[in-house]
N, C-alpha and C positions, 0 to 999 in steps of 0.2 A: 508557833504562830497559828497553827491549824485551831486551838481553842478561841482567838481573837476574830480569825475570818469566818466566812462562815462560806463553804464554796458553793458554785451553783452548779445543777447537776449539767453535766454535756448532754446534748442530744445530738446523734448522729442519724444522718439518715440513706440509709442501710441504698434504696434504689435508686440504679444509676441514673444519667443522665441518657438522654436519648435523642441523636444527633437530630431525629426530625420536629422536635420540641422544644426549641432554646428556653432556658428559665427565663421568669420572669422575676427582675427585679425591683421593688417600688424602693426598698431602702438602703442606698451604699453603703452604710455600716453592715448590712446583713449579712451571715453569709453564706457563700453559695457554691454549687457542685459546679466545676469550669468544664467545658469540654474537652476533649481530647483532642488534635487535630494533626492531621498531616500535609503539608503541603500539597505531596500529589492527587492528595483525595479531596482539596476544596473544591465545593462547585462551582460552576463559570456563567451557569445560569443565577442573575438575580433574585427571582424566584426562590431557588433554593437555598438560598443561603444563611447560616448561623448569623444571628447580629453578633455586631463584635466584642459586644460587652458580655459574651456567653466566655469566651474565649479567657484563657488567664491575660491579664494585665501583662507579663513578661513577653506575652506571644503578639501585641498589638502588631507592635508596629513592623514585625516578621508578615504576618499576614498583610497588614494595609501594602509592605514594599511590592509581595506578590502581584495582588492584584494592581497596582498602579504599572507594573512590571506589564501585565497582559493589556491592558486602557479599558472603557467602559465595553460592556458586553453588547457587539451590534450586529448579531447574526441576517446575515440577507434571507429574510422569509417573507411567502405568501400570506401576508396578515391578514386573521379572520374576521369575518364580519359581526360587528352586535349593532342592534337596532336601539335607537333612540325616539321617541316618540313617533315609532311606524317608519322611520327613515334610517338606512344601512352607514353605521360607520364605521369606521377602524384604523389602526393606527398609522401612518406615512411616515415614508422614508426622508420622507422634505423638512421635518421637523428633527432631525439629526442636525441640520445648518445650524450654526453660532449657537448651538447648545452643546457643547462638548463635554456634560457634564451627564445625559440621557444617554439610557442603555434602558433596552427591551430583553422582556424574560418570556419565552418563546411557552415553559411551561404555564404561566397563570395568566399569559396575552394581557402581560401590564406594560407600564413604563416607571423608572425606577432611578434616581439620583445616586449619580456613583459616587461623589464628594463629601455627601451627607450621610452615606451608607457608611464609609469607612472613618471621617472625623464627626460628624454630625453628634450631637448631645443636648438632649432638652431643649429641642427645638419648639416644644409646644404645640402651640397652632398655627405658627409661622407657616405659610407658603405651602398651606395642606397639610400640615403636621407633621404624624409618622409615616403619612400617604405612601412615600417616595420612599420608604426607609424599608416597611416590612410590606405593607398589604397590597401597592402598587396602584397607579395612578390607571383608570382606566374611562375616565369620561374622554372622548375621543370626542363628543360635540362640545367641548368646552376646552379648547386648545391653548385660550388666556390664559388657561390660568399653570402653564408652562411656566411662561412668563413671570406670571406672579410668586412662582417658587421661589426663583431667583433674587426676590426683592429688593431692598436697598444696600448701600454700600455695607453697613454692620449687619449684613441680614446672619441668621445660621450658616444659609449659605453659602456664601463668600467664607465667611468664618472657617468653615469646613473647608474651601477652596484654597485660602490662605494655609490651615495649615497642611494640607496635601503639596502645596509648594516646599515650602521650610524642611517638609522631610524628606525632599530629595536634595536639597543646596548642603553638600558635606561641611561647608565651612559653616555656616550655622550651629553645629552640634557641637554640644557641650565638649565631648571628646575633641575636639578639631580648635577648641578655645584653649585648653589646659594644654595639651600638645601642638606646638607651634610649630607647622614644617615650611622651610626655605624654599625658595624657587629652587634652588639644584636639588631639597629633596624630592621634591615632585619631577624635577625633569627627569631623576634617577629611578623615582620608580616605576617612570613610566618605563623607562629604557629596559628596567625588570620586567614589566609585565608583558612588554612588548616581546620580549623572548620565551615570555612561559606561552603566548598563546602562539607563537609558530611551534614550539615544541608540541602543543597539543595536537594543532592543525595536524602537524606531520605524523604524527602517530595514529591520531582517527582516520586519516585519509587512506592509512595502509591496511588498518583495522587491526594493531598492533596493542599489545597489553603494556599496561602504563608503570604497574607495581613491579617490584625485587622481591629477591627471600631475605635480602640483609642492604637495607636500607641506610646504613652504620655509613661516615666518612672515608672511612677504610675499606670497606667493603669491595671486593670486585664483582660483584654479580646487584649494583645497587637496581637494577631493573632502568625498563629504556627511556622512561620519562628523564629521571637522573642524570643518567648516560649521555644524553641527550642534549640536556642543560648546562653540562660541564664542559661538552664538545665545541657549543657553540661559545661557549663562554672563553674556551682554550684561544677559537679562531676568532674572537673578538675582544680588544681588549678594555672595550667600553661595557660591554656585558659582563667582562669578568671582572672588573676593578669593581661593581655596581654588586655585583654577588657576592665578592670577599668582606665588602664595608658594611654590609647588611647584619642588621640584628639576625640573633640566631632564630628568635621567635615570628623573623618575617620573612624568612626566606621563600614561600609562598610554594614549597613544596609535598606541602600536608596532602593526602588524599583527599578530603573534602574541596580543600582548593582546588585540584582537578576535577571535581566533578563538577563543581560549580563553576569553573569554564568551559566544562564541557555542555555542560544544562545552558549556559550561555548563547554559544555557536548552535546548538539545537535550537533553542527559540528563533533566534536570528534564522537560520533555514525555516524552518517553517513558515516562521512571518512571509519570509519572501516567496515563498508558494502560494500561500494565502492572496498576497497581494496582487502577484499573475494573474491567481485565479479570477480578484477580482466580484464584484457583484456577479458573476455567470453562474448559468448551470452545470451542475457536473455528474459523472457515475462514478461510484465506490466498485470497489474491486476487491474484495474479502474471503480468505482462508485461514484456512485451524490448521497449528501445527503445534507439535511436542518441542521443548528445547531439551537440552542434555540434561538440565538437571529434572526433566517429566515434570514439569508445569504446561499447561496447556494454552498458546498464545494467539491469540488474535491478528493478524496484520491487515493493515487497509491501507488501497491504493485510490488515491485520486485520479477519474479523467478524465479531463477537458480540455476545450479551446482556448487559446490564451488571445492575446488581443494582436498577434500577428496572423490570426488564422492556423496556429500549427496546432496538433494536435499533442496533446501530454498526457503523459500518465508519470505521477510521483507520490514517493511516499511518504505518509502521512505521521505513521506510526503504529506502533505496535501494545498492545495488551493485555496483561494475564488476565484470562477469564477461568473463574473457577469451576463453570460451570458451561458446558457448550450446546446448552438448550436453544431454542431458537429465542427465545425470549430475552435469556442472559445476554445473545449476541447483539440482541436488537437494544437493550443498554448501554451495553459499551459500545456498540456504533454509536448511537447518539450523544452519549460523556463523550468520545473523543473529538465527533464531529463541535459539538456545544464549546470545546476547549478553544478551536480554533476558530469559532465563531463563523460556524456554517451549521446550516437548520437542512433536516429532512426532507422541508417544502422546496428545495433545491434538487431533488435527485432526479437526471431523466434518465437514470440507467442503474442495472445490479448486476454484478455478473460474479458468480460464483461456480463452484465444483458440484458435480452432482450429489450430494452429500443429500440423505433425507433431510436432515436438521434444517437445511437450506434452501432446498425447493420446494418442501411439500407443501400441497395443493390445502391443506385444510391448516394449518398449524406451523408452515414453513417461515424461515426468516424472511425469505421472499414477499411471503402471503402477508406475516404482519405489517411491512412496507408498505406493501400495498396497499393497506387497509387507509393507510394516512396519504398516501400518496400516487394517485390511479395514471399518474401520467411515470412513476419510477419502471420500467419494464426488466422485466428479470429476461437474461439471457445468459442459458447454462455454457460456459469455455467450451467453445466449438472447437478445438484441440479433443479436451478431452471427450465431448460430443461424440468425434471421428474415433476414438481411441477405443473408448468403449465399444461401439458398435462393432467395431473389426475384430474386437475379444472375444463379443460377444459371438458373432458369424461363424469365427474359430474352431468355437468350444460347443455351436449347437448341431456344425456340419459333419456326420462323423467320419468324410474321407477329410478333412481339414485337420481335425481335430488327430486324428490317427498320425497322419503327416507330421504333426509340430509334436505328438509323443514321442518317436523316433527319432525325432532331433534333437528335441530335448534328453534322451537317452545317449546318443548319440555326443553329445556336450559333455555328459556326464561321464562318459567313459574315456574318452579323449583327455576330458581335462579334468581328471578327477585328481590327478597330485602336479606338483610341481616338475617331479622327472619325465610326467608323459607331456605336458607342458614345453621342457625343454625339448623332448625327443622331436612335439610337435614344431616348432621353432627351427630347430635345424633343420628338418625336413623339407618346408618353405622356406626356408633359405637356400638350399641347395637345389629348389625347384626352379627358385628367382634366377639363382646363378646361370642354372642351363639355359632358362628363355634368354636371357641377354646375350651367353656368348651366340648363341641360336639366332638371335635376330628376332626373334617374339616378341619379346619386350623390349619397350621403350627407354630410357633410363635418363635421368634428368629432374631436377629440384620437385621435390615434392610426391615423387611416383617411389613405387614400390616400399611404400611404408612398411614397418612392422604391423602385423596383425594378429588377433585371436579368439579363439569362439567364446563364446559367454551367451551364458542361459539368459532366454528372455523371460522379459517380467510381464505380470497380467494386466495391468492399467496401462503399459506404453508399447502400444504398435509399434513405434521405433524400432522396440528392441527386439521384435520377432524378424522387421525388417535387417534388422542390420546382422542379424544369428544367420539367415538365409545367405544374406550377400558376403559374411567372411566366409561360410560352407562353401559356397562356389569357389572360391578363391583359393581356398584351402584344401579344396576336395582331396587332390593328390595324395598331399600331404598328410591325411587322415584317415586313407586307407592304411598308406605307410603306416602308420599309428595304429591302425587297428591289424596290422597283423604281425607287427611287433610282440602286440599285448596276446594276439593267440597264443605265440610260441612262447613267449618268457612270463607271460603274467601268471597269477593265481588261479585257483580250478576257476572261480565265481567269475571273475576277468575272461577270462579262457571264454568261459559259455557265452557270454554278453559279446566280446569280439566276434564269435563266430557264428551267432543270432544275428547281427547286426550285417556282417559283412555276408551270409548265405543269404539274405532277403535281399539286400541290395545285387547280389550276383544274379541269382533265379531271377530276378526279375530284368535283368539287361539280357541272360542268356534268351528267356522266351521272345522278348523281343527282336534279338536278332534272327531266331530262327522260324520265328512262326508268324512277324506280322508285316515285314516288309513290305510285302504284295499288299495288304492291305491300306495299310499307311499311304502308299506311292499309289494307288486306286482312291484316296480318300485327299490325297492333292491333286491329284489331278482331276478330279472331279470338283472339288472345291476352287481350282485356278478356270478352269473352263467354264464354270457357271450353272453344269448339266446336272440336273436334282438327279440324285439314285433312287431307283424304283423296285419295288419287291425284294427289297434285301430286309433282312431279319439280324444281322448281325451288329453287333456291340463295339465298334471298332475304336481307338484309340480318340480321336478325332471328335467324335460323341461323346466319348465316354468325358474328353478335358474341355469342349467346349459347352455340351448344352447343360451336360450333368453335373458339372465343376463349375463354369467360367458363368453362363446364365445363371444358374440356379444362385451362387454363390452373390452375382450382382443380384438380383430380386431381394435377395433376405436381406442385402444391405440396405437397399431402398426402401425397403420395407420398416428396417429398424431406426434409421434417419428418420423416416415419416412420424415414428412412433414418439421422436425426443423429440420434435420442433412442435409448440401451441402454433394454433389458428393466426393467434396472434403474431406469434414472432414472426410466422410467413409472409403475412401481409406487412409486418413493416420491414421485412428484409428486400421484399419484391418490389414494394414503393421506394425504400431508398436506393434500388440499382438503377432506378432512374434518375438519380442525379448523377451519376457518372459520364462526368465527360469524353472518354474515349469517341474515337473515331467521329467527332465532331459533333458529339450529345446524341449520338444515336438512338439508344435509350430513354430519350427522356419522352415524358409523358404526362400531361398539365394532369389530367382529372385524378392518377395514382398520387400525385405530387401531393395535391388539395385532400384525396383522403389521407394521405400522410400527416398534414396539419391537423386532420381533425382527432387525432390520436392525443393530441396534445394542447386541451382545451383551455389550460392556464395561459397558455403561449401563446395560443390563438383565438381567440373570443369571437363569435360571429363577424363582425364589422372586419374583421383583419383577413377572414376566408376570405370575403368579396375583394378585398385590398390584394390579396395576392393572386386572385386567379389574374387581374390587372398585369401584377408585377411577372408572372411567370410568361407572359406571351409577349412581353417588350424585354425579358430577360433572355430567353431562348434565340428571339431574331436578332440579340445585342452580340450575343457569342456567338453565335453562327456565323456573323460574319466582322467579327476581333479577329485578326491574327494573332493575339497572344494569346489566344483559350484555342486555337484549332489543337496545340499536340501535347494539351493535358493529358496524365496518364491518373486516374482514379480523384476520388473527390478532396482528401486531402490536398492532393495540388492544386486543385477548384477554389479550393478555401484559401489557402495561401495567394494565389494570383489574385483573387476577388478583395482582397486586404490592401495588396502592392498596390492597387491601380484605385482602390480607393472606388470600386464598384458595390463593395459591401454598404457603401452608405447610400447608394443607389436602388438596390435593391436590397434594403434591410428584411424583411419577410423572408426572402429568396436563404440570404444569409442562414436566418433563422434557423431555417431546415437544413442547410448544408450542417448545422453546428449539430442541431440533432442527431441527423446522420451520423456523424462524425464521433460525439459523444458516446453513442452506446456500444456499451464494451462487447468484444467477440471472444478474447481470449484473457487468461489472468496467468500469462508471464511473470508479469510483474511481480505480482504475489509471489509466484514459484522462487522468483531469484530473490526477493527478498528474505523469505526464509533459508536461502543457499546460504544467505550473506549470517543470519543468525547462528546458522551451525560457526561459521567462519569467525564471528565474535562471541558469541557462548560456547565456546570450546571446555571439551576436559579440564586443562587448565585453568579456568576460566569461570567455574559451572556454579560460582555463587555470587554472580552480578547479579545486584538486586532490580527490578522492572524499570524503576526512571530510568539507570544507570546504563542500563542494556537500550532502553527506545534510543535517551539521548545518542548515543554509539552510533547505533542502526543509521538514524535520519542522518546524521554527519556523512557516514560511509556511504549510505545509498545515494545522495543526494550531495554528493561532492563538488558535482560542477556549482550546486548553489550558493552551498557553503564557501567555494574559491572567490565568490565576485562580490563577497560581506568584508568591508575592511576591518582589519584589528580596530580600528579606534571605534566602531561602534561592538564590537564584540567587547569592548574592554569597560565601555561606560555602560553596558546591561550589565556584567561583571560588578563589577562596583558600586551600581543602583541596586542590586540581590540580597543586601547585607550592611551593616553598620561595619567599616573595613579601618585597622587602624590608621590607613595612610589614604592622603586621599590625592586623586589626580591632580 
């Protein structure tokens, strides 16, 4: 045949496609490089996003389900201004009404058809053309022509809107035509699905792994998803009659199937975060941490007021970041914030770990926030604020610092194995025993616990604190221990016991014999009030209070002074005046009003003069309310000012309690959320891939949310996710 044809050469061409450049196509025969794409990685900004005709034909309608899955993108932001003939416009929130088709892209400050974006096709010049599709609609003085997008009954579209309906009505689809299913098949499989999602619920809620090593019908180790679904199916005989009559190819046990109920129940919590949240303001709460398999993860906490006045903090989700620049961090903030349809221009607060990457003053994640956003305040975890400081005071005083070496030596000899360990153990038990039969101790639920020393670590004062307080307790018992180890230990043992226990002797023996007199002259001159005059001596007394206990307080104050900006002072000292304790004690109109003025979005000129109003009829309102006399802190302020429906009375007033309120002091939260990731990326565990792992996280962390989401909306996202053989 090859002498009758004559071929034509191929051209291939060689460079790839580049996700921020969709090809352009003029002719549908042509053909063309498709994109690659992954679910997790579509953008949520309209703005950025691939048109869909970049994407392969096979992958349409997988992407259109996603996004119709999350609805049009309407992140609440401070929208900017552009001038139109010398006069300021920009886009409003009012024009979201009866247009449920308008989503705004925060990156190109457009407006953007979400039905013509995903079905939309040769629309022409219909209704602004491609306006709405790729470059975005941005004349803000010509708001018609909204309207005119819309056009008439056969417009694009409607067209586009129509067929965004058809693709979610399962009975429409061709599959759903050829395959005819009964009402008892539907009721049955709902009866199935309704057991796979308590199986799920009950396993993410303990934070329990889902897979076996022998998944086989025989199998005894099928893993607890399995296990799980057979138990309930045992104790029900409508689950288990519905299981055994089940095609073998639907039994809806496949991995994927699990995750994709799991990625279900995760959107559904989030939405419902989302929706608490609400149009408000909020602070992010953000730290770095390693998982076991050393991938470097991002977590972010939300916090705000919800619309009963309580304060929240939840979590949002998590992120591998490849890189933990401060710039890389300040992208995936905004990708994760963007997913859920919250913008930057929302943040009144930042609160992260001392970490340079995140506070520094020229280049810090903090700073770039800032840069966009002058009302966001960074306030470093006052935890660990305290935490450091008292490390730091430690290690720079050198009778402190000597102090916690001996202890820490001390720890180390004591409980350097397991047998001096037990020996210690007995020891305190046998000490416990005599106070009790003694009458020393107390005895009853909860006292006389087991206890043991443990070296403290550098970042948690806790743990220096709590090394101190088992040594008191245990003192006894760990001389016993140390002179055990003189006589039976090893020569190196030998020496280190009887270094430790000669220092501690010499230094009780001098005191018993040489400073008594001193001492008992140094209280009693201290109880009596009479200064000592012409003495030269160093006595004990001096030596722990002015040279120890003074000096020791100054360097702390000093180094406190050094972590708090100008800034955070003055808004910490202006919000302790809203605390209502002891009948607003504290409060104070003109710190109040320079409180507002920190936060010029909030309060715009006309709204200072509105609240110094509001604050002198607010003050003499509570002052004499019996329900605000025995508030205890501003939280409870915010909450009774909801209850009694005073918030709508003094809305200003509110205002600032919410502020207050919002900016974060500490990031717990963050801490226990990644407690909670060791807990679900476990060793066993250690190649959950990033969705797989967030969806997990948000379930477990956020369980009370996920409990008050009914199956039947977790089961119709479920089944909206995907072309599914069977349908509800």
């Amino acid at each position: 045949m090859d002498k009758y044809l004559i071929k034509k050469p191929r051209t291939q061409d060689s460079s790839p496609v580049q996700d921020s450049s969709p090809v352009q196509d003029s002719s549908p025969s042509s053909k063309r490089s498709r994109v690659d794409f992954n679910l997790e990685n579509l953008p949520s900004d309209p703005g950025l996003r691939q048109k869909i005709s970049s994407y392969h034909p096979n992958n349409h309608d997988e992407i259109r389900r996603y996004y119709l899955g999350k609805g049009p993108c309407r992140p609440p932001h401070d929208y900017p201004v552009s001038y139109f003939s010398g006069k300021p416009r920009r886009f409003r929130v009012e024009w979201y009404e009866n247009r449920n088709w308008l989503e705004y892209s925060i990156a190109k400050d457009a407006a953007f058809c979400f039905y013509c974006y995903l079905f939309g096709k040769g629309v022409g010049k219909q209704g602004g053309g491609d306006t709405f599709v790729t470059k975005g609609f941005r004349l803000w003085n010509q708001v018609g022509k909204l309207d005119s997008h819309v056009g008439g009954v056969n417009s694009a579209h409607n067209q586009a809107v129509k067929k965004s309906e058809d693709l979610q009505k399962e009975e429409q689809h061709i599959q759903s035509v050829l395959v005819k299913q009964s009402n008892q098949d539907k009721a049955n499989y709902r009866i199935q699905l309704n057991a796979i999602v308590d199986c799920v619920r009950f396993l993410l809620f303990r934070g329990l792994a889902f897979r076996g090593h022998d998944e086989s019908q025989d199998s005894s180790d099928k893993g607890n998803f399995l296990e799980l679904l057979q138990f309930l199916g045992d104790h029900n005989e409508s689950i288990n009659e519905v299981m055994q009559n089940t095609w073998k190819n639907c039994k809806l046990t496949h991995p994927d199937i699990q995750k994709d109920m799991v990625n279900a129940i995760a959107h559904e919590t989030s939405k419902a975060i989302i929706e608490d949240l609400g149009n408000g303001f909020f602070s992010i709460l953000v730290d770095e941490s390693r998982d076991i398999s050393v991938k470097e993860q991002m977590a972010l906490v939300l916090r705000y007021v919800n619309k009963q006045g309580i304060i929240i903090e939840r979590f949002l989700g998590i992120v591998h970041v490849a890189s933990t620049t401060a710039l890389s961090l300040k992208c995936a903030i905004e990708g994760l914030l963007c997913e859920h349809n919250l913008s930057l221009s929302r943040l009144r607060g930042q609160g992260y770990d001392g970490a340079s990457n995140m506070q520094g003053d020229i280049n810090g994640l903090k700073t770039l926030i800032l840069k966009e956003n002058k009302s966001a305040f960074y306030v470093h975890c006052f935890a660990h604020q305290l935490q450091l400081t008292l490390v730091a005071v430690a290690k720079n005083h050198i009778n402190i610092a000597d102090f916690f070496y001996v202890v820490s030596n001390l720890v180390t000899v004591v409980g350097g194995s397991c047998k001096r360990r037990d020996a210690l153990r007995d020891a305190q038990f046998a000490k416990i025993k005599e106070d009790l039969e003694n009458g020393v101790r107390r005895s009853g639920q909860g006292l006389n616990q087991e206890t043991n020393l443990k070296r403290p670590g550098d970042t948690r004062w806790g743990s220096y604190y709590g090394t101190i307080l088992n040594l008191i307790l245990m003192f006894s018992a760990v001389v016993d221990v140390l002179e055990i180890i003189e006589e039976d230990g090893l020569f190196d043992q030998k020496v280190e016991a009887r270094s430790i226990m000669r220092v501690s002797k010499q230094r009780l023996q001098v005191m018993r014999d040489d400073e008594w007199t001193s001492l008992l002259t140094e209280v009693s001159s201290f109880f009596s009030g009479r200064p000592r005059r012409n003495t030269q001596q160093n006595t004990n007394l001096h030596h722990y209070r002015v040279e120890l206990f003074y000096t020791v307080i100054d360097m702390q104050l000093q180094e406190l002074n050094n972590r708090f900006s100008e800034v955070n002072t003055d808004l910490l000292i202006c919000m302790a005046c809203l605390n209502p304790s002891n009948s607003f004690v504290a409060f104070d109109k003109e710190k109040l009003i320079h409180l507002a003025k920190f936060y010029p979005y909030d309060f715009p000129g006309t709204d200072i003069l509105a609240l110094d109003s509001q604050l002198q009829n607010f003050i003499f309102d509570m002052r004499n309310n019996d329900l605000f006399l025995e508030l205890q802190g501003v939280s409870e302020l915010a909450e009774k000012l909801v209850s009694t429906r005073k918030h709508e009375t003094y809305p200003l007033v509110y205002l600032l309690v919410k502020l207050a309120l919002t900016l974060p002091v500490a990031t717990a939260t963050v801490e226990r959320s990644f407690s909670a990731m060791k807990f679900i990326k476990n060793e066993l565990r250690n190649r959950m891939g990033d969705q797989w792992m967030n969806d997990c996280l948000v379930v477990y962390i956020e369980k009370d949310i996920a409990c008050s989401i009914d199956n039947e909306t977790i089961m119709q996202r479920f089944q909206n996710m995907k072309n599914r053989r069977r349908q509800l």
